[in-house]
C-alpha positions in Angstrom: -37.6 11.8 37.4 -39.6 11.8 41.1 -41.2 14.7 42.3 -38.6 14.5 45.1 -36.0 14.6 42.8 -37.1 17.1 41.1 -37.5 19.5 45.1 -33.7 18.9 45.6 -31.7 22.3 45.8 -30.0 23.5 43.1 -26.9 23.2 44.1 -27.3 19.2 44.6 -28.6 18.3 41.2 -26.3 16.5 38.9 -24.7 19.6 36.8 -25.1 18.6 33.1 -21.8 20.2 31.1 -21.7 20.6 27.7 -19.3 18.6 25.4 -17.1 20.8 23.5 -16.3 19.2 20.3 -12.6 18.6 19.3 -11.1 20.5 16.6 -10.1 18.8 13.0 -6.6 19.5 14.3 -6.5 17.7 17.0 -8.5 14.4 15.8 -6.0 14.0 13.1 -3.6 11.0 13.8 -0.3 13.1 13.8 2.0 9.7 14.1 0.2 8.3 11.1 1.0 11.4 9.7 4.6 11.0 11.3 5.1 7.8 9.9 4.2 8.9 6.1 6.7 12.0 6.1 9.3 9.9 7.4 9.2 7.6 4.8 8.6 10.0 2.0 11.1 11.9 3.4 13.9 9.4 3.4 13.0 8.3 0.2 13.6 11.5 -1.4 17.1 11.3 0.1 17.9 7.4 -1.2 16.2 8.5 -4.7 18.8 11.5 -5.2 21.3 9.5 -4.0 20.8 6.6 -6.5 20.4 9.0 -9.3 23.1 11.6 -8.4 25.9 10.7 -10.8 22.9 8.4 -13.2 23.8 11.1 -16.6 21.6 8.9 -18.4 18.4 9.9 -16.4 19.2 13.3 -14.9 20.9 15.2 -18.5 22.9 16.3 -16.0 20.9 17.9 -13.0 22.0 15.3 -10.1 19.2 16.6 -8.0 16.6 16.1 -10.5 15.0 13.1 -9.2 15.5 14.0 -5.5 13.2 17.1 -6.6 10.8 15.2 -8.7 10.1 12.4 -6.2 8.7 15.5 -3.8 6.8 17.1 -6.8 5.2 14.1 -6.9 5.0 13.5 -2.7 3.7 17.3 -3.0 0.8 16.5 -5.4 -0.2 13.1 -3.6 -0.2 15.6 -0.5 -3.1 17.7 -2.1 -5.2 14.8 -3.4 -5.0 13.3 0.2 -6.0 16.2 1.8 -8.9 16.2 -0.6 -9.9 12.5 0.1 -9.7 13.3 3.9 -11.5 16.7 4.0 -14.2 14.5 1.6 -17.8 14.2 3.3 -17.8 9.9 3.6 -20.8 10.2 1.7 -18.8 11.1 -1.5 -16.3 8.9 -0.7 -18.8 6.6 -1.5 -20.5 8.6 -4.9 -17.1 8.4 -5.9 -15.7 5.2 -5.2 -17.2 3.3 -8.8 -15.7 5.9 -10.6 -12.3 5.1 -9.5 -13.0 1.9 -10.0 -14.0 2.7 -13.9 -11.3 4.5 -14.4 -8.7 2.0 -13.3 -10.3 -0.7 -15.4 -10.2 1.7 -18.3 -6.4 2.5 -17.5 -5.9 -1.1 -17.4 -7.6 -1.8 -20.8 -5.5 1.1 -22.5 -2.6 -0.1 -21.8 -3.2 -4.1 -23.4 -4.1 -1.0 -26.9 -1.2 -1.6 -29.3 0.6 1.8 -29.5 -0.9 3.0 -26.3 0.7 1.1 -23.7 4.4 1.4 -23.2 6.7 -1.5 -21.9 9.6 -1.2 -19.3 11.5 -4.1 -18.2 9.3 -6.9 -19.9 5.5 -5.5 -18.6 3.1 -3.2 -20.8 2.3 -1.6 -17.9 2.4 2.2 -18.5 0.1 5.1 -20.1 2.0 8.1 -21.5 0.0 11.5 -20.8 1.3 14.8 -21.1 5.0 13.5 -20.6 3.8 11.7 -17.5 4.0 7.9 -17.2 1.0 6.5 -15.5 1.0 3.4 -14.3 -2.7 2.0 -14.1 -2.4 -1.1 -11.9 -1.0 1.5 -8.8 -4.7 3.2 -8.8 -6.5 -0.3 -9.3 -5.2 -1.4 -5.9 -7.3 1.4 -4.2 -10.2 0.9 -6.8 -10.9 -2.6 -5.9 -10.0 -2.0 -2.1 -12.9 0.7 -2.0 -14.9 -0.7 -4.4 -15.2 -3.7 -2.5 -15.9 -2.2 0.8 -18.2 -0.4 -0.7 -20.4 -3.5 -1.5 -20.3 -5.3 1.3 -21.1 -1.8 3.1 -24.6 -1.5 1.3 -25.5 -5.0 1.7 -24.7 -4.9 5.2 -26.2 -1.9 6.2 -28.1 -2.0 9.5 -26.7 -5.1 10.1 -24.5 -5.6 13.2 -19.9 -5.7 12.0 -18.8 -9.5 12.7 -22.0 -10.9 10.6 -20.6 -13.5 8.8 -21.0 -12.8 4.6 -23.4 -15.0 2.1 -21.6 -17.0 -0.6 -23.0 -14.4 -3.4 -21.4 -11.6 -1.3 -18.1 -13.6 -1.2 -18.5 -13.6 -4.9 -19.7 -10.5 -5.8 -16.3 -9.0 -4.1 -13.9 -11.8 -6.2 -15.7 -10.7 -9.6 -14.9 -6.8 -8.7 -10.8 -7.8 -8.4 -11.6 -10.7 -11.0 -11.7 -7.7 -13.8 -8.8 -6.0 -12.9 -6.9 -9.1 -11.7 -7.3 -10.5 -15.4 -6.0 -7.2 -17.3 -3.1 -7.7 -14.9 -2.1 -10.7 -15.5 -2.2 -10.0 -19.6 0.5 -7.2 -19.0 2.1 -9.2 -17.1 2.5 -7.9 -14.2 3.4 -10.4 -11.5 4.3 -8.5 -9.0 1.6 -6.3 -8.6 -0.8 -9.5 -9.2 0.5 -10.8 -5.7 -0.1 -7.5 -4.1 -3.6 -7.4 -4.9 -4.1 -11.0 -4.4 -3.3 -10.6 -0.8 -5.0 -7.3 -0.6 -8.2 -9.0 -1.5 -7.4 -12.2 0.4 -7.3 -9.8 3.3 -10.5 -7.7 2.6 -12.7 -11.3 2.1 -11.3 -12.4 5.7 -11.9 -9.1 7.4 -15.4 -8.8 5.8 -16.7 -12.2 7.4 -16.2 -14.9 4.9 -16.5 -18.4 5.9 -13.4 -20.6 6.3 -13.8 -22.8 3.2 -13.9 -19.7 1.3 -10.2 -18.6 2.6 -8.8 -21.8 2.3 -10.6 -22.0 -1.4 -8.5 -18.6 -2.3 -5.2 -20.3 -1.3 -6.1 -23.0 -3.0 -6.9 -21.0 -6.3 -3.9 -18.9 -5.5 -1.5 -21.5 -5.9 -3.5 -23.3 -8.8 -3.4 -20.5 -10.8 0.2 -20.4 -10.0 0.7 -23.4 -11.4 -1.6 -22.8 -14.6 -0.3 -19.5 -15.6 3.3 -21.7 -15.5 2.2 -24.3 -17.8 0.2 -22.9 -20.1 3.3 -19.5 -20.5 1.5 -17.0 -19.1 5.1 -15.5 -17.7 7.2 -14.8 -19.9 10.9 -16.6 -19.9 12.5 -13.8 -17.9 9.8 -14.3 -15.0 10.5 -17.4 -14.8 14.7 -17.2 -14.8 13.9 -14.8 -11.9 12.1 -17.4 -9.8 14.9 -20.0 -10.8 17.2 -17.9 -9.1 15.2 -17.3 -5.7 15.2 -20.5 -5.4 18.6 -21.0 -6.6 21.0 -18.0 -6.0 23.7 -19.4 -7.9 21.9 -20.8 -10.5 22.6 -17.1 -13.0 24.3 -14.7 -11.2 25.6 -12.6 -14.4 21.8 -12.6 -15.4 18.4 -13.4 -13.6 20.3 -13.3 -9.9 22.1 -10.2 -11.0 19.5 -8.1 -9.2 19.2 -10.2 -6.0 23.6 -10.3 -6.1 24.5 -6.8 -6.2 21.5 -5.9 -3.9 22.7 -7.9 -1.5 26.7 -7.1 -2.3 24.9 -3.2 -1.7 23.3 -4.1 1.8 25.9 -5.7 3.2 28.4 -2.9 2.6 26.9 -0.7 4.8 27.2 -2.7 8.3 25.9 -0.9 11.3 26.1 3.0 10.4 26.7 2.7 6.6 29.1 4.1 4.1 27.2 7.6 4.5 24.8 9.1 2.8 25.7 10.1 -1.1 28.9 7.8 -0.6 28.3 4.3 -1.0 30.2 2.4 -3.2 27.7 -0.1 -5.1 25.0 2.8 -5.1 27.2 5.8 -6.7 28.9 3.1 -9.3 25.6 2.3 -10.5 25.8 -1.5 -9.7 22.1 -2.1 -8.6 20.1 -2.3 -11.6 16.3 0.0 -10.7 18.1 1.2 -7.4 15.9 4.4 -7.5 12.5 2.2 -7.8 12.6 -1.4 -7.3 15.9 -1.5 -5.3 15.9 1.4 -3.5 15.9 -0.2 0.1 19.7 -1.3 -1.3 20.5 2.5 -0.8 19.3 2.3 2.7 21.0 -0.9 3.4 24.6 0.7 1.9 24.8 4.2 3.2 22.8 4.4 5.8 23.4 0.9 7.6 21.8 -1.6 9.3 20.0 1.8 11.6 18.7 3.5 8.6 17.3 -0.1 6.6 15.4 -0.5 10.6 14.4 2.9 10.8 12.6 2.4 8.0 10.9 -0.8 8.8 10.2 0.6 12.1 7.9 3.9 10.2 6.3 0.9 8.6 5.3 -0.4 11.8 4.0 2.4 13.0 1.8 3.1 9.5 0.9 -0.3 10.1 0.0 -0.2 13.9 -1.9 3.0 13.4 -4.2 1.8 9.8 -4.8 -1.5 12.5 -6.5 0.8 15.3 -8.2 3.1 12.3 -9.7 -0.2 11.6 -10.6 -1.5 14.9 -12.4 1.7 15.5 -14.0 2.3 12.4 -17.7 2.9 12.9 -18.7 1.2 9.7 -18.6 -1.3 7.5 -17.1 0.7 4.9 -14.3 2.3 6.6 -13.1 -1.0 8.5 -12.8 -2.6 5.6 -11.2 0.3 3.6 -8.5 0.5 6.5 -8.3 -3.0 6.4 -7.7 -3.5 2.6 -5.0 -0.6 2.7 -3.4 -2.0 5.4 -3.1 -5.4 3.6 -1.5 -3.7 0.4 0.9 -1.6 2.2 2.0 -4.3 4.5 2.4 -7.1 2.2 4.0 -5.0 -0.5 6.9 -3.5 1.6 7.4 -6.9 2.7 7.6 -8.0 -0.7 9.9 -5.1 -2.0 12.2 -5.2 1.1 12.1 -9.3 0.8 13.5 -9.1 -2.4 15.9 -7.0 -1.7 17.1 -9.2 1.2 16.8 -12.3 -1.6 14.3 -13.7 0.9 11.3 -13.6 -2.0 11.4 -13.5 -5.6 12.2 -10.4 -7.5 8.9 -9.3 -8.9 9.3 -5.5 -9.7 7.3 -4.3 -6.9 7.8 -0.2 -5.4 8.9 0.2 -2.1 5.1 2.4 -0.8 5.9 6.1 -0.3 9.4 5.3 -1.0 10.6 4.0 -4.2 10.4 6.8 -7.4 7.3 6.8 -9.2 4.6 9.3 -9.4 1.5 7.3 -10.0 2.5 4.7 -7.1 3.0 8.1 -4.5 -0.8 9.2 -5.8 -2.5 6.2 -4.9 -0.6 5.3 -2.1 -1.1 9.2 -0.7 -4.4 9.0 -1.3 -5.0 5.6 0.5 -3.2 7.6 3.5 -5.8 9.8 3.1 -8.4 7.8 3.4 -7.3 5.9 6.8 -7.5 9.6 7.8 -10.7 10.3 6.3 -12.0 6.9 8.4 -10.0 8.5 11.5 -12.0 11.6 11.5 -14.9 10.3 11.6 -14.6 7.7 14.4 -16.8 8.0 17.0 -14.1 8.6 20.1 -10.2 9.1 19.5 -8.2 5.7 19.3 -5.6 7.0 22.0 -2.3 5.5 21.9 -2.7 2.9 24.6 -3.6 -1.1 23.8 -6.3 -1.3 25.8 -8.7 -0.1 23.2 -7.4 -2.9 20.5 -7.7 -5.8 23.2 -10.8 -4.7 24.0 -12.4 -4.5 20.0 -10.6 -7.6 19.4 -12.4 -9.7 21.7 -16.0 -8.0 20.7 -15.1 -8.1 17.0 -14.0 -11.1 14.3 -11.6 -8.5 13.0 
């Protein structure tokens, strides 16, 4: 500054004001927030619906899995809280140790005696009369896990830096180890979840081309392998026969994909109403409170409630996709980008199925569909989109400018 400058009266020189900094309450993204109720919200109703006159699962109390499914929202509430209020620092100290824990989860269950089978998959942990279903927390581990990698090795380095083959590798051996105990359950449908969660990740992180076409390529090969040399079990396969054939078995591997569809289109524009529809309270659907429960939806609350639905998926969607434009890391992006990957590409599978336009592969509907350990982890990865949120260095806003603008400065 000139000694001129420095003469000029008082009441000329620029003012200098302090910035006030914004309260926790106000840098939260309320319509992400908004988004998560709403489905968690409706999905309590569709569960107690689809269970209200089940004997052979309530003993009786017809509200009993209306009031478990927001036991269960309840506790994912607290340990979402706890993951956004976290210091990012622990996020990271703790992020291998959810890892470790959902590759010993996952090797439990393969323990004869240990792990419990439902519908053809070993896929569940009994503890303390809870049933706890590995694979749902392995989805997060592996998301985090590998953001966290490519986070250290890319620290100081500018976002949008493409990634080395051994970094490309080093993030396929972390989903490699969970992938595998996966498969040996089977679980399919979770094994294409987290293939296109990782997929996803690689892509956002800055891998090279030949490296995404070489996972499509692997994708489909091992596809084709696990086929041939009867990895899937008979039933898995009878299920894909009848995807691609509808009629091929509709008394047995169409079954599901019949009466959900019979279910949805009951329910026309406005539905049957709520606690009344036919298919639902006869007990047609078979898993209408987990896998099927978009069918409830579909029959008693119409073609508006099924929409409203997808549209609170949107917005979840819409707002994780700015949370990761604006992440200020490494880290976060890819977190929000990984989370955003699973949610997205699961609901499309669970409401596909439903609709018969994808292969019934006993996927939950996110924040929707019954099941404790699938609200945890999906909870939790709510709280971490808000834990990225808070910690951005200027709110997102709601406009599209911002978006268009980190787009074109940004390979994400």
């Amino acid at each position: 500054m000139t000694l001129a400058a420095d003469l000029r009266p008082a009441a000329r020189r620029p003012q200098v004001t302090p910035t006030r900094r914004r309260s926790v309450w106000s840098r939260v993204d309320w319509l992400l927030v908004l988004a998560v109720a709403g489905l968690v919200g409706i999905g309590t109703l569709l569960v107690w619906s689809a269970t209200l006159h089940r004997v052979d699962l309530t003993d009786g109390t017809s509200y009993a899995y209306g009031l478990r499914h927001l036991i269960n929202a309840g506790i994912g509430a607290v340990l979402g809280i706890v993951v956004a209020a976290t210091d990012h620092r622990w996020v990271r100290i703790w992020t291998p140790v959810v890892y470790a824990l959902a590759i010993v989860g996952l090797g439990f269950v393969l323990v004869p005696g240990v792990g419990r089978e439902i519908n053809g998959s070993l896929s569940w942990i009994d503890v303390g009369g809870m049933s706890i279903q590995p694979a749902e927390l392995a989805k997060l581990g592996v998301v985090v896990t590998m953001a966290l990698l490519v986070a250290e090795r890319f620290e100081g380095r500018k976002i949008g830096q493409s990634l080395r083959d051994r970094d490309v590798l080093a993030m396929l051996s972390i989903a490699a180890v969970p992938a595998v105990l996966i498969m040996l359950q089977p679980d399919l449908g979770t094994m294409l979840v987290l293939s296109a969660t990782v997929f996803g990740v690689v892509a956002v992180a800055g891998a090279p081309k030949r490296w995404l076409a070489l996972l499509v390529a692997g994708a489909v090969g091992s596809a084709l392998a696990a086929v041939a040399l009867g990895v899937l079990k008979p039933y898995q396969l009878d299920r894909f026969g009848a995807f691609v054939n509808p009629g091929l078995d509709p008394r047995g591997a169409g079954y599901n994909t019949t009466q959900a569809r019979i279910a949805i289109g009951n329910g026309g524009l406005t539905g049957q109403g709520l606690f009344d529809g036919t298919q639902t309270q006869a007990g047609f659907v078979p898993e209408q409170h987990t896998d099927f429960v978009y069918t409830v939806a579909g029959e008693e609350l119409g073609l508006v409630g099924a929409a409203t639905i997808i549209g609170l998926y949107v917005l979840l969607l819409w707002r994780g996709l700015r949370i990761a434009l604006g992440a200020s890391d490494m880290f976060g992006r890819l977190a929000a980008a990984g989370i955003i990957c699973w949610f997205g590409f699961q609901a499309f599978q669970n409401i596909g199925m439903c609709l018969g336009i994808m292969p019934v592969t006993g996927v939950p509907l996110p924040l929707v569909s019954y099941g404790g350990t699938s609200m945890f982890a999906s909870v939790m990865a709510v709280g971490l989109l808000l834990n990225v949120h808070l910690r951005t260095d200027r709110p997102l806003g709601l406009g599209l400018g911002v978006v268009r603008s980190r787009v074109l400065r940004s390979r994400f």
